[in-house]
C-alpha positions in Angstrom: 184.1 91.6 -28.2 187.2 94.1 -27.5 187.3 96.7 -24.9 190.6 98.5 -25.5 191.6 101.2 -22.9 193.2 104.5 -23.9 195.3 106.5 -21.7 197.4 107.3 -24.0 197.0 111.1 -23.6 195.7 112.0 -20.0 196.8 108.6 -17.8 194.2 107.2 -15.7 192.7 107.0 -12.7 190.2 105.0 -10.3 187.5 107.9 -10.9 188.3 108.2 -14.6 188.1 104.5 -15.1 184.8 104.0 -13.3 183.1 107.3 -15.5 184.2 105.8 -19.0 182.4 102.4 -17.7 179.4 104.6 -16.6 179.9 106.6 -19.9 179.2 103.3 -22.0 176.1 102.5 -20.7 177.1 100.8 -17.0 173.6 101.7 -14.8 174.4 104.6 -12.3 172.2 103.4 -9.8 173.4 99.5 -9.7 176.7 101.2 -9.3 175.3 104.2 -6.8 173.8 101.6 -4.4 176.4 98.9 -4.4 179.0 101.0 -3.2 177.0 103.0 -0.8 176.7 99.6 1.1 180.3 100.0 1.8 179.8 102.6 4.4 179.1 99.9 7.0 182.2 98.3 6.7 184.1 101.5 6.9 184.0 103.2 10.3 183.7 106.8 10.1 183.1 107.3 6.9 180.0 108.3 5.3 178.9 108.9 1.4 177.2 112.4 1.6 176.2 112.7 -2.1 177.5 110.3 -5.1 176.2 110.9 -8.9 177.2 110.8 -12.6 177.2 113.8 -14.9 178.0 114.8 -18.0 180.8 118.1 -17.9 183.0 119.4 -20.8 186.5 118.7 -20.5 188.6 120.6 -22.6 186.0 120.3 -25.7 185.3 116.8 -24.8 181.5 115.5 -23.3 182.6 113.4 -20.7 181.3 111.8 -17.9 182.4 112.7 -14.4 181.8 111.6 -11.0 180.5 113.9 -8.3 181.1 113.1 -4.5 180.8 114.7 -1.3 182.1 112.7 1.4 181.9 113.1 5.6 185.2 111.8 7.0 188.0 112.4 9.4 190.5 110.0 8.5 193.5 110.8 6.9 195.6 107.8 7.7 194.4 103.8 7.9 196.1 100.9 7.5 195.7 98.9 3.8 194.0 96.3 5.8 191.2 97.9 6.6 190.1 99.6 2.9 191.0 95.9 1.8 188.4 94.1 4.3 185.6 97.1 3.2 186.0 95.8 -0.1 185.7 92.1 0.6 182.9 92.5 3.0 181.2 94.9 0.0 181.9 92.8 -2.9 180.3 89.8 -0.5 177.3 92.1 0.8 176.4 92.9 -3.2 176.3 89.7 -4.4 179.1 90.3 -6.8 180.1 87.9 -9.5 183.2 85.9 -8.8 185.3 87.0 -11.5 184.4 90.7 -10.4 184.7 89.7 -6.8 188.7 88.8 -7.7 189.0 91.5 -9.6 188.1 93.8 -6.8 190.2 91.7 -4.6 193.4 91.7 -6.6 193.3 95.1 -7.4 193.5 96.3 -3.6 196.2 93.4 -3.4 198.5 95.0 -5.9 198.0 98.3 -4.4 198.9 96.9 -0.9 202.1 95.2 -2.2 203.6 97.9 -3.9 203.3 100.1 -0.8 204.7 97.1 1.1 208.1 96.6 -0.7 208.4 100.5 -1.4 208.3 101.1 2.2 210.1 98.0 3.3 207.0 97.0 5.6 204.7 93.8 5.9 201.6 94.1 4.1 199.7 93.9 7.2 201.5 97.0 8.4 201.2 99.2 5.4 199.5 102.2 6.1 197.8 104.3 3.0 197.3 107.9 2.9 196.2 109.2 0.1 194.3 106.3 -0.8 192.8 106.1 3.0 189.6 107.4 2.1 186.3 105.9 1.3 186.5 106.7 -2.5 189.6 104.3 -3.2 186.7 101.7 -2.5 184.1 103.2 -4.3 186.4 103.3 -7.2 187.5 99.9 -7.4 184.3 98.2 -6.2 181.9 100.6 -8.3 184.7 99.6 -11.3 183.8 95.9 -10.4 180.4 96.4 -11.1 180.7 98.5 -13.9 182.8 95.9 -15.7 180.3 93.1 -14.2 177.6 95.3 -15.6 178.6 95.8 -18.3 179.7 91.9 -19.1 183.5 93.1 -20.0 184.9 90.2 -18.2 183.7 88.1 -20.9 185.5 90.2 -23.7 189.1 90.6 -24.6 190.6 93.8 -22.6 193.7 95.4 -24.5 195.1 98.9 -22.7 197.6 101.5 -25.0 200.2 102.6 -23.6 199.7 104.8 -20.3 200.9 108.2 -19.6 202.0 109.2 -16.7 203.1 113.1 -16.8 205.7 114.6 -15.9 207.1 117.1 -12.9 207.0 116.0 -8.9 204.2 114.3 -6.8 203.7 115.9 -3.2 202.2 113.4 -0.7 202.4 112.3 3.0 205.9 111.4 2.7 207.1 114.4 1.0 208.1 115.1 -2.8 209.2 112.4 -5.1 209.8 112.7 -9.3 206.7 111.7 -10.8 205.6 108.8 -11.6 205.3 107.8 -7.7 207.4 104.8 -6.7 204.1 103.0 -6.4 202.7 103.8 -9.3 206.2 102.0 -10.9 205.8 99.1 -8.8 202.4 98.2 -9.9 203.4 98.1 -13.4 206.9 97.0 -13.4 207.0 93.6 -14.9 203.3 93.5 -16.0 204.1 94.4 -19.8 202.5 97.6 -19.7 204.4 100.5 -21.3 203.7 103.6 -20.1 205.3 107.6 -21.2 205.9 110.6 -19.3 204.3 113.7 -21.6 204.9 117.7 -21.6 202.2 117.7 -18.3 203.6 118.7 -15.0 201.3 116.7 -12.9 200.4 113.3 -11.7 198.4 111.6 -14.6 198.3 108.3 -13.7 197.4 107.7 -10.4 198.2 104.3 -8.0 194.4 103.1 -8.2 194.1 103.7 -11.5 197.0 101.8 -12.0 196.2 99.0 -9.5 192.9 98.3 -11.4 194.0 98.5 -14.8 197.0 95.9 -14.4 194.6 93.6 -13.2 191.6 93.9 -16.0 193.9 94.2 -19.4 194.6 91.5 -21.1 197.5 92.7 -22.9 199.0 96.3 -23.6 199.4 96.9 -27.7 201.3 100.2 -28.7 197.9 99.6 -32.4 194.4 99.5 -31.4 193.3 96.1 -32.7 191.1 95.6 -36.0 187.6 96.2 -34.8 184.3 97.1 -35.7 183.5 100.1 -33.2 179.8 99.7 -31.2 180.6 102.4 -28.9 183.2 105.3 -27.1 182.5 106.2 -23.4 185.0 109.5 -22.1 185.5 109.3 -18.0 186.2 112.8 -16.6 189.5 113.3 -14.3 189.3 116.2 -11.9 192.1 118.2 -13.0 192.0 120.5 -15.8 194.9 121.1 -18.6 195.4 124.0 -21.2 196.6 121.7 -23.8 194.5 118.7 -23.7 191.0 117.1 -22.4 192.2 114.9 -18.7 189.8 112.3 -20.3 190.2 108.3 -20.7 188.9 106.5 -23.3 186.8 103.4 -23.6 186.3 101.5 -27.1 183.9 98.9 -26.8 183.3 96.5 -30.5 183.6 93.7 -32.3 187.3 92.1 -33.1 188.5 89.7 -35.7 187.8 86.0 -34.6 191.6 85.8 -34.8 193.6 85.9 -31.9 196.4 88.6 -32.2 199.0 90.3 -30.2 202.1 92.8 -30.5 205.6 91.4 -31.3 208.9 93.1 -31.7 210.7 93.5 -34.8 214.1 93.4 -34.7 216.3 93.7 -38.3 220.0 94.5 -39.0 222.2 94.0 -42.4 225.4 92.1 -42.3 227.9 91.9 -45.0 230.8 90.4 -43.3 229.3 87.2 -42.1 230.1 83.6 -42.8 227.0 81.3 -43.5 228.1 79.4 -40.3 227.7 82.0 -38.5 224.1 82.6 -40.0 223.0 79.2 -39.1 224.6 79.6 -35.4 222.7 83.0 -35.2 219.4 81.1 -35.8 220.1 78.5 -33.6 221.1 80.8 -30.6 218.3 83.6 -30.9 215.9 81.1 -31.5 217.2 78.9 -28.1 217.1 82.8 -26.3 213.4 83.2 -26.7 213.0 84.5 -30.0 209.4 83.2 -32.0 210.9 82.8 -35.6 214.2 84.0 -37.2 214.1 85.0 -40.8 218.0 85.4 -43.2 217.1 86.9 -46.4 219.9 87.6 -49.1 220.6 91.2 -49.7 222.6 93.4 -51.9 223.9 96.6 -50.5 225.8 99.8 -51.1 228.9 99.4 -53.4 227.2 96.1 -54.6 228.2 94.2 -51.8 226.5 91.0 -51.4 225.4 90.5 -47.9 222.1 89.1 -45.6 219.3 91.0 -43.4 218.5 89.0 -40.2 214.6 89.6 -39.2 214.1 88.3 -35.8 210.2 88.1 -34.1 210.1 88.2 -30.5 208.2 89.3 -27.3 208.8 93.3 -26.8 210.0 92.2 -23.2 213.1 89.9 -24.9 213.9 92.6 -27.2 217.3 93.9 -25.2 218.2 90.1 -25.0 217.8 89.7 -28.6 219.1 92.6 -29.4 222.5 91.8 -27.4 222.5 88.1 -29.4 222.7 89.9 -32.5 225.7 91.7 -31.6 227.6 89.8 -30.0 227.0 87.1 -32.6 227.3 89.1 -35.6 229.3 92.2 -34.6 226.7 94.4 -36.2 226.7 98.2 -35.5 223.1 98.7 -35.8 219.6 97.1 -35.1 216.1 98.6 -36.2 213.3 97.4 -34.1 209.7 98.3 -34.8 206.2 97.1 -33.1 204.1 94.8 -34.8 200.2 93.8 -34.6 199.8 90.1 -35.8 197.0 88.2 -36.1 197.3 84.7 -34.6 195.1 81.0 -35.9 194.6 79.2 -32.3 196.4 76.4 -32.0 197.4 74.1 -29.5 200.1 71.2 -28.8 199.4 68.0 -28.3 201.1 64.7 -27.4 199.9 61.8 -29.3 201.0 58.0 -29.0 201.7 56.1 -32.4 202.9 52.9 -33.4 205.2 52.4 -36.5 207.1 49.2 -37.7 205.5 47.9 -34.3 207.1 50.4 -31.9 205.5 52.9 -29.9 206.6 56.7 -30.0 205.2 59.7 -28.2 205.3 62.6 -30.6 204.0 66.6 -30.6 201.7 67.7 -32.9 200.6 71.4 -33.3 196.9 71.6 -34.3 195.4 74.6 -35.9 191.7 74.0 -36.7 191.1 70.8 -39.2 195.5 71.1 -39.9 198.2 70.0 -37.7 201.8 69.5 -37.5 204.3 67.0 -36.3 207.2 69.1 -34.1 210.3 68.4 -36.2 212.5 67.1 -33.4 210.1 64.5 -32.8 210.3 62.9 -36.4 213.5 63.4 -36.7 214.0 61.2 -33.4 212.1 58.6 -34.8 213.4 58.8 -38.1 216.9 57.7 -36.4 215.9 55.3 -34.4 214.2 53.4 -37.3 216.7 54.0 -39.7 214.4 55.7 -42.0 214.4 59.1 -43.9 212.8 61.8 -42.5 210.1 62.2 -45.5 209.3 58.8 -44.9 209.4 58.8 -41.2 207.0 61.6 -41.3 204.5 60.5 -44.1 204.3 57.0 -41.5 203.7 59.5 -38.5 200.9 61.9 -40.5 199.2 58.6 -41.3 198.7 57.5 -37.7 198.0 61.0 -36.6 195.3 61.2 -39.3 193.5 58.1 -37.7 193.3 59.5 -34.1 192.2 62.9 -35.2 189.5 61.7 -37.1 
């Protein structure tokens, strides 16, 4: 199973998270009751009125939450919401993979306030996110997702917009998206996009939870078999679209898969030393394969593209190879949704001509594959050719794998 998070259009937030969930099918009153036992962990603070309904957004039925709180407190330290949590998740029985969840998700939100403020994390002090319903939005997430068994599936989140415009908040007026809200996602692969909205899409709880339930962020939704869509309901409303997320919940290709990088470029002034140096040094900078195909071009001049697969996040590194290697005045890169066989790599020990060798074999189901550098190695040492030297190796693999 795939649940693949959309926020492609209106962001997301704590709320908006936790109403898709409930808009799938998580049970309101397991969720209703397990975060109302987080008022005694939370001094002065008190859950008035808490319930699920369904509103129309923008031409969208969507699910929203209602809440009513009875509190005074406009400033506590991260501390505090983060023990409330931990004492909840504890008091509730929750599961321990939605117990961490819940507990890395106020983690991230406490370290990005600590190292945009320049403070210990013990001293960070939240505002906005001082009130009761930061914790009923991650801990009544945790037991949506429990609910709802999605830590057993595969969680893949498009890429998240964030708006556009300033942010007021306690410490004045920044250029949305909030420093925090950066934080939380730099370096965790997610892409996100500012849009034509003047307003704060995406907002620091949403972004603490989803960084720490995705999987991966794909700019394709995977090949799937849809089961169902749940909508959650943000609070504010837009003229020119629904402020809804969206949840996909289905069935997904046995095949692992994940989104690469395409990078290509056209040389036609480039010795075939160069080529072979090209593949050797992309390939050593963290490219996944390197492809040189033999082209004809304009004027009918012979020349070669160079395809290079890589992670999005080595793209610029790549990218920077290619020039500097080849003196090229252009690169096209393009996303790519691949389908993967699982595989793994192995050491095994065998024994030929009556010396042990320790060599790496890449298995892929009932196939595998010796790592070239390791017959080649052996090949030298015994003096043999490398066909030989690998038909020997295959043999004694064959007998362990049996």
């Amino acid at each position: 199973m795939v649940l693949v998070i959309d926020p492609q259009i209106a962001g997301i937030s704590g709320d908006m998270l936790l109403c898709g969930l409930v808009d799938l099918g998580a049970k309101k009153s397991k969720i209703i009751s397990g975060v109302k036992a987080s008022e005694k962990f939370l001094h002065h603070s008190k859950i008035t009125k808490i319930d699920f309904k369904k509103i129309d957004k923008h031409g969208v039925n969507a699910t929203s939450l209602v809440l009513k709180l009875d509190e005074h407190h406009h400033d506590r330290k991260g501390t505090e919401i983060q023990d409330c949590i931990v004492k909840t998740a504890q008091k509730i029985g929750l599961s321990e993979r939605a117990t961490k969840f819940a507990k890395d998700s106020i983690e991230t939100l406490i370290s990005a306030e600590s190292k945009i403020h320049g403070v210990p994390k013990n001293s960070v002090h939240f505002h906005e996110a001082a009130s009761i319903d930061t914790v009923i939005d991650i801990v009544g997430t945790a037991i949506a997702l429990d609910d709802l068994r999605c830590f057993d599936h595969q969680i893949i989140t498009m890429p998240i917009a964030v708006g556009n415009g300033t942010v007021s908040f306690s410490h004045g007026m920044v250029s949305n998206p909030a420093g925090a809200v950066l934080e939380i996602f730099a370096k965790s692969g997610v892409i996100i996009s500012g849009n034509n909205a003047k307003s704060e899409l995406t907002t620091p709880t949403g972004a603490c939870m989803l960084v720490n339930m995705a999987d991966r962020c794909a700019q394709h939704y995977p090949l799937m078999k849809i089961d169902s869509v749940g909508y959650g309901a943000g609070q504010k409303n837009f003229e020119g679209f629904s402020n809804v997320l969206k949840l996909v919940l289905g069935g997904q290709s046995q095949l692992e898969s994940d989104t690469v990088s395409v990078l290509e470029t056209n040389v036609d002034d480039v010795s075939g030393e160069v080529l072979a140096h090209v593949i050797d040094k992309t390939m050593s900078s963290g490219a996944k394969d390197v492809s040189i195909v033999p082209t004809m071009t304009k004027k009918g001049r012979p020349s070669h593209m160079i395809s290079v697969i890589c992670s999005p996040k080595d793209v610029d590194k790549l990218a920077n190879v290619l020039i500097s290697e080849t003196g090229t005045l252009g690169i096209r890169i393009r996303s790519s949704e691949r389908f993967i066989v699982p595989r793994k790599i192995i050491p095994i020990k065998v024994k030929i001509q009556n010396k042990d060798f320790t060599v790496r074999c890449k298995i892929a189901g009932k196939s595998f594959k010796v790592e070239y550098d390791d017959i080649k190695k052996v090949s030298e040492k015994l003096a043999l050719t490398f066909k030989q030297t690998e038909e020997l190796i295959k043999a004694e693999v064959r007998k362990q794998l049996k």
